[in-house]
N, C-alpha and C positions, 0 to 999 in steps of 0.2 A: 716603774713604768717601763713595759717594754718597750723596743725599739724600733723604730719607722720601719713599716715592709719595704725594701728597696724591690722593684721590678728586674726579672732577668732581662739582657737582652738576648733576642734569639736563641735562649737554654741557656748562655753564661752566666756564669753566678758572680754578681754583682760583690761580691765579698771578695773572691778570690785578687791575691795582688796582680797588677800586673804584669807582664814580661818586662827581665831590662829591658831586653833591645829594641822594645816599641814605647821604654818610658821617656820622658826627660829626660837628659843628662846631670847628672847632680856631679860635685867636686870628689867626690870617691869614684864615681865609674864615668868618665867623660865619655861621650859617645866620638865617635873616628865619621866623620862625614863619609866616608869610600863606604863603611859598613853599611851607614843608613839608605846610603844612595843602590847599592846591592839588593837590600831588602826589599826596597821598594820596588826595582826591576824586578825581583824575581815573584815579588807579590801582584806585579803587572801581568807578568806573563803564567803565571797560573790561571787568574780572571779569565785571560782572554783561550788559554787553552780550554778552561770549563766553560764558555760562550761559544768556542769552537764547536766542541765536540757536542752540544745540547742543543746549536742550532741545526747541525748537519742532522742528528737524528730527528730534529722536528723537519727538515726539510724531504727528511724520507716519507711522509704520512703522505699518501692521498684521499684522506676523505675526512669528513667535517670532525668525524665521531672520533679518527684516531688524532687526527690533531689537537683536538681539543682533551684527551687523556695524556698526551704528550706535554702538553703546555702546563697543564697542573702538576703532573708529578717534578716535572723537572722545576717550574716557580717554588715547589715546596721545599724543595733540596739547596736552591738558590737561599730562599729566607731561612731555610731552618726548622721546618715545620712538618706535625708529622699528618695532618688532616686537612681539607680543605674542600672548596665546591668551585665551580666555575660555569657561568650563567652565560651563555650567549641568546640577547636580544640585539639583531642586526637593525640600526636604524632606519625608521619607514613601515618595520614591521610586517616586509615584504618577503623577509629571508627566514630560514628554519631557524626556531627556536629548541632552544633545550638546556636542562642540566643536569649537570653532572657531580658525580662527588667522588675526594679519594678518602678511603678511611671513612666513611659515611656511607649507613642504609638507605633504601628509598626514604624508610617510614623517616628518619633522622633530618633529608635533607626537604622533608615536606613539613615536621615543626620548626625548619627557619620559616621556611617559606611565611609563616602565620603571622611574623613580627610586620605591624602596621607601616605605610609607608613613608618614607623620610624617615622613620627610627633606626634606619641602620642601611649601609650597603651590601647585606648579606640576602641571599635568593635572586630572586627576580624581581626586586625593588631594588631602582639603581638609582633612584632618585636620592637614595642619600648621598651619592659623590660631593662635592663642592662644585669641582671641574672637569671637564671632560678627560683631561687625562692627566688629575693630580690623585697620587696615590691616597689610601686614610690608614692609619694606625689606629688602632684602639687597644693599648697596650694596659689597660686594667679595666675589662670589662666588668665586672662582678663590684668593684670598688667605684666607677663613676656613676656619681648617681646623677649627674644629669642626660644618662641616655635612657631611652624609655626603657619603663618596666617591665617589657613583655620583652625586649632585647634583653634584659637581663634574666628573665627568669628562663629565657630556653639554651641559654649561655652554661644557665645553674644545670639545665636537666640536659645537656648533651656531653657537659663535662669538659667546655673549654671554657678560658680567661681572658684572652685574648687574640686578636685578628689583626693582619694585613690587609688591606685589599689594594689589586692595581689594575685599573679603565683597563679595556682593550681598547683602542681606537686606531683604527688607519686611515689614512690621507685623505683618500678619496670615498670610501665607504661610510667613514665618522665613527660613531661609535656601534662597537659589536659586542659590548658586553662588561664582565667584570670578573674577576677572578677574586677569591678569597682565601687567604690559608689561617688557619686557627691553631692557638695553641693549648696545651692545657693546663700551663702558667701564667701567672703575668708575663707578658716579654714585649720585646719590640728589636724589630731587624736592626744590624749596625748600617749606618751610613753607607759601609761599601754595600753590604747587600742590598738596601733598596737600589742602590746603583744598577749592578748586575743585572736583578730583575726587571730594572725599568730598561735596560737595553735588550735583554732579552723577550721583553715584552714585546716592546715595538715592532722588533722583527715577526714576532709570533702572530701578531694582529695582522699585520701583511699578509701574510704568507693564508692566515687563517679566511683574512679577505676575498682571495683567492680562490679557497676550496668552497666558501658559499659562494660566490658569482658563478664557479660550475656547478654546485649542487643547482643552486638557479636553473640553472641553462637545461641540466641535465632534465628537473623534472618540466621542463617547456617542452620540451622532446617527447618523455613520455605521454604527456598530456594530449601532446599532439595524434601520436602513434596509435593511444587510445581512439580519437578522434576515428580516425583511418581506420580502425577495424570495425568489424560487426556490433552494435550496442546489444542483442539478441539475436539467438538464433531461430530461424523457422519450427515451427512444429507439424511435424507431414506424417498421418499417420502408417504403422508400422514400423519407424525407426527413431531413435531417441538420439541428439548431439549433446555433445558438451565438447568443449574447446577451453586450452593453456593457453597461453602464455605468457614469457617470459623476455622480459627487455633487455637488453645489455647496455650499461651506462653511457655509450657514447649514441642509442640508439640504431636499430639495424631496420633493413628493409623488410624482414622476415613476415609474411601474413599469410589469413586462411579466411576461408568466405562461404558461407551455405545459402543458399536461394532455393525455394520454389517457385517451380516449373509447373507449365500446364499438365493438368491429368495426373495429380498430384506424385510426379516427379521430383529429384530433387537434384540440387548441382552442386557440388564440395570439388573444394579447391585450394589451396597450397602451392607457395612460391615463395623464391627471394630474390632481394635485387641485390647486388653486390656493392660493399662499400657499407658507411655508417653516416648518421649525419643527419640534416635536415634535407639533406639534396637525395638522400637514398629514402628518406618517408615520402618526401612529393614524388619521387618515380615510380614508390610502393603505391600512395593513391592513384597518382592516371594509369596504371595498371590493372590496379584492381577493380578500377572505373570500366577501364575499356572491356574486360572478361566477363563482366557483371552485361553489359551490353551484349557481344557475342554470343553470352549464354541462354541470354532470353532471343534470341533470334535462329541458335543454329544449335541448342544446346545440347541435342540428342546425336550430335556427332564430335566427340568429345577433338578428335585430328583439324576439322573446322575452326574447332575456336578458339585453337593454341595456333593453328594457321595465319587466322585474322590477327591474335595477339602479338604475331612475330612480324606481322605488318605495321602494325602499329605502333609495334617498340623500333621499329627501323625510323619512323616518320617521327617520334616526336623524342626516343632518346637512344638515338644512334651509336652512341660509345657506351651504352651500359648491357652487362650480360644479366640473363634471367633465368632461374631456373624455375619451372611450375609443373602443375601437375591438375588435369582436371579429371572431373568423373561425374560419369550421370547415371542416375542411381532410378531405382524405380523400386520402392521398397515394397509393395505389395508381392511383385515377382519377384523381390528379393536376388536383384542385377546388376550388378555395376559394370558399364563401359568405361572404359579410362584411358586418357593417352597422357605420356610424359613428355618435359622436355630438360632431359641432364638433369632427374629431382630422384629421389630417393623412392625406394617401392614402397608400398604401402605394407605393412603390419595387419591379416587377419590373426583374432586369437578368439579360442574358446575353450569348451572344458574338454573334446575330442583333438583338436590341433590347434599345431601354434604357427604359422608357418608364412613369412615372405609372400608376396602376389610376383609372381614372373612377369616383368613388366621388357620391352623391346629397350634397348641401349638408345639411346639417341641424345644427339648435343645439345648445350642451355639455347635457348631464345637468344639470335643476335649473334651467334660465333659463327657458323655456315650462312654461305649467300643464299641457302634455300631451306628453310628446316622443313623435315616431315616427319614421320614415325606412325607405323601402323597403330590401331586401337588393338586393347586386351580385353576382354571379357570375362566376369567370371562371377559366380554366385557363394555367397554368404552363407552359410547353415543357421538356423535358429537358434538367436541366443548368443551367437558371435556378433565382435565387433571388431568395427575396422579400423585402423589409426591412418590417418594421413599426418605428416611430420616434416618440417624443415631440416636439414641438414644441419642444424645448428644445434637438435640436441642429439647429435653425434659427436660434433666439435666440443662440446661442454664437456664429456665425459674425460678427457685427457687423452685417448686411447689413439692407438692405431683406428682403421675404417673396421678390418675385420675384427678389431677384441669389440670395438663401439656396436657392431650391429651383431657381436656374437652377446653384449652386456644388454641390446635392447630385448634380444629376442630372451633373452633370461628371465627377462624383468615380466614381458606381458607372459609366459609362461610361467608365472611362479604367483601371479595375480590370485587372491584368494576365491577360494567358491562364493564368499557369502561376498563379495563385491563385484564377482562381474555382472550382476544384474542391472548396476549404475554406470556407465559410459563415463561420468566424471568420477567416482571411484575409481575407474579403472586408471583413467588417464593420469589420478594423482599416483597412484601406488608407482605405476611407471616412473613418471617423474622423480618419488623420492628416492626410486633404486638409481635409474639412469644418473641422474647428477647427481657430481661430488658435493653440490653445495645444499641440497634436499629442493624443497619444495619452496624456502622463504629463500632462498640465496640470490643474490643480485652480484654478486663479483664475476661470473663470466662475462668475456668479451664479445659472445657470440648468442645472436637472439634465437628462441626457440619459438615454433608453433604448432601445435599437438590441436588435431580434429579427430575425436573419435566419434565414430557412428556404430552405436549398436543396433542391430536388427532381430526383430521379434519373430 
């Protein structure tokens, strides 16, 4: 008869003897108390050097998705393991969900997912815990048969034996999930190690607490931001819009607006307020509020209604500066009158030129005790379109001003023939050249807003 399977712990092979100097003392090798007492300190301060240095690099992550890559690979190297998955459902069910795997495909970590609920802590079934934040070992999964049989048969077809798991939970949040590491032995972590990790955890659930109450925050803002811009744009015929943009995480003032006008006219517009925040979105809506008014009352005198606008940002937000830009268009005569105020010129492109609109120099909204600046005028050729554009996707690009508006002017010139029929083709192709981060990218600081109007 052969001999009982002893379980690894953590990879150690249960056979091997073990070291003197962590055995017993027996009457041939006495141990010296100074030695044990050494070993011990110095096996302290390894611990707490490897907690050192694994919580510093988890405190460097700022965002949900690198902390939560952070916290598995380093729990894995903690216990010993070389695979693993980590499930954050934030309690209440209010906060982003997701998971993740290290050493696991999608399709991999979607046959855990299939194991019934309470049969296991592994997915997004966390109701197998005991407690909120007491660890579970399952240190021979293939051999206990009392865990269900569907835990055991995707155990057999993923090629692991055993599993750790340890709660995330923080103080105030409760629980935020569950992390799992798998082996593809029998094993089970030694004592100090679930130690480690369960110290290490704690801190990681903090900290991870953290990054969802800002992701929180952060999508309340966008939501908001959404709110505050155009839900659609006007359709006035002869000229076709499409409109970007682009949020930057802590939320910017950055917007753009199109209305029709009587006699089917039309009104585009672009601006920013400076600053980020929820106090820079409510200045961006009574803004865009107040333009939206001036426009329909004076709108064929684009110097009028950046006039009025700079009265109105004296009366209700005296310490914030503004940069806009408006234009009133008439696309049948295919005309744009346009006045700035300290905003960037405008971007005509087509398949004959690519070229800037010479627009007068003049200061943002709110810096001069009196702003003015004469109107421009000038006509579109058929088949050109025009970008109106925040300042912000100059700042995205990394660049000086002049490489940033020598890289935009690159981009709408190199715009393909078979896309510039589409004004939101066009707008994206810009986009994915202009910034560094393409078209899906949200890591800049600075928000963009792209109005392109092509005309027929």
């Amino acid at each position: 008869m052969s001999a009982p399977h002893l379980p690894k712990v953590a990879g150690i092979d249960p056979m091997v003897p073990v070291s003197t100097h962590t055995a017993a003392p027996t009457e041939a090798a006495p141990s010296a108390p100074g030695a044990f007492l050494q070993d011990r300190l110095a096996g302290w301060v390894s611990d707490l050097t490897t907690l050192h240095e694994l919580t510093e690099r988890l405190a460097g992550t700022s965002t949900v998705d690198s902390a939560l890559h952070e916290l598995l690979s380093a729990g894995a190297a903690l216990v010993g393991a070389g695979r693993g998955l980590l499930v954050l459902e934030p309690a209440g069910g209010d906060g982003p969900s997701r998971t993740i795997g290290l050493g696991l495909a999608h399709a991999e970590l979607g046959h855990i997912e299939t194991v019934p609920r309470n049969a296991t802590a592994h997915g997004r079934f966390l109701e197998g815990l005991p407690e909120a934040d007491t660890p579970l070992a399952s240190p021979d999964i293939l051999g206990d048969t009392g865990l269900d049989p569907r835990c055991r048969a995707v155990a057999a077809q993923l090629g692991y034996a055993a599993s750790y798991t340890q709660p995330l939970t923080a103080g105030t949040a409760g629980r935020l999930g569950a992390a799992v590491w798998l082996y593809d032995e029998p094993a089970q972590p030694l004592e100090r190690q679930c130690h480690l990790v369960g110290v290490y955890a704690r801190y990681a659930s903090e900290h991870l607490a953290r990054l969802v109450e800002l992701e929180r925050a952060r999508a309340d803002v966008a939501a908001l931001a959404e709110e505050l811009r155009p839900s659609r744009l006007p359709r006035i015929p002869g000229v076709r819009l499409a409109a970007r943009h682009r949020a930057a995480p802590g939320g910017g003032g950055h917007w753009y607006d199109a209305l029709p006008l009587p006699d089917d006219a039309l009104g585009l517009a672009v601006g920013s307020v400076g600053g980020s925040g929820p106090s820079a979105l409510a200045a961006m809506g009574r803004l865009r509020a107040g333009l939206r008014a001036y426009a329909v009352m004076e709108g064929e005198d684009p110097v009028a209604v950046l006039s009025d606008l700079e009265l109105f940002l004296r009366l209700t937000e005296p310490a914030t500066a503004v940069t806009a830009l408006y234009a009133y268009c008439e696309p049948d005569r295919r005309t744009i009158l346009l006045a700035g105020a300290g905003h960037t010129p405008p971007l005509v492109t087509g398949e004959r030129r690519t070229e800037f609109v010479e627009t007068t120099l003049s200061a943002p909204l709110g810096m001069l005790s009196c702003w003015e600046a004469p109107s421009v005028e000038f006509e579109p050729l058929p088949g050109e379109t025009v970008l109106f554009y925040t300042d912000g996707l100059l700042r995205r690009t990394g660049s000086t001003t002049d490489r940033a508006f020598a890289r935009l002017h690159a981009a709408a010139a190199g715009v393909p023939k078979a896309l510039r029929q589409d004004p939101g083709m066009v707008a994206d192709h810009i986009l994915r050249v202009v910034l560094p981060d393409g078209l899906d990218g949200s890591d800049g600081t600075e928000d963009v807003a792209l109005l392109a109007a092509r005309f027929d």
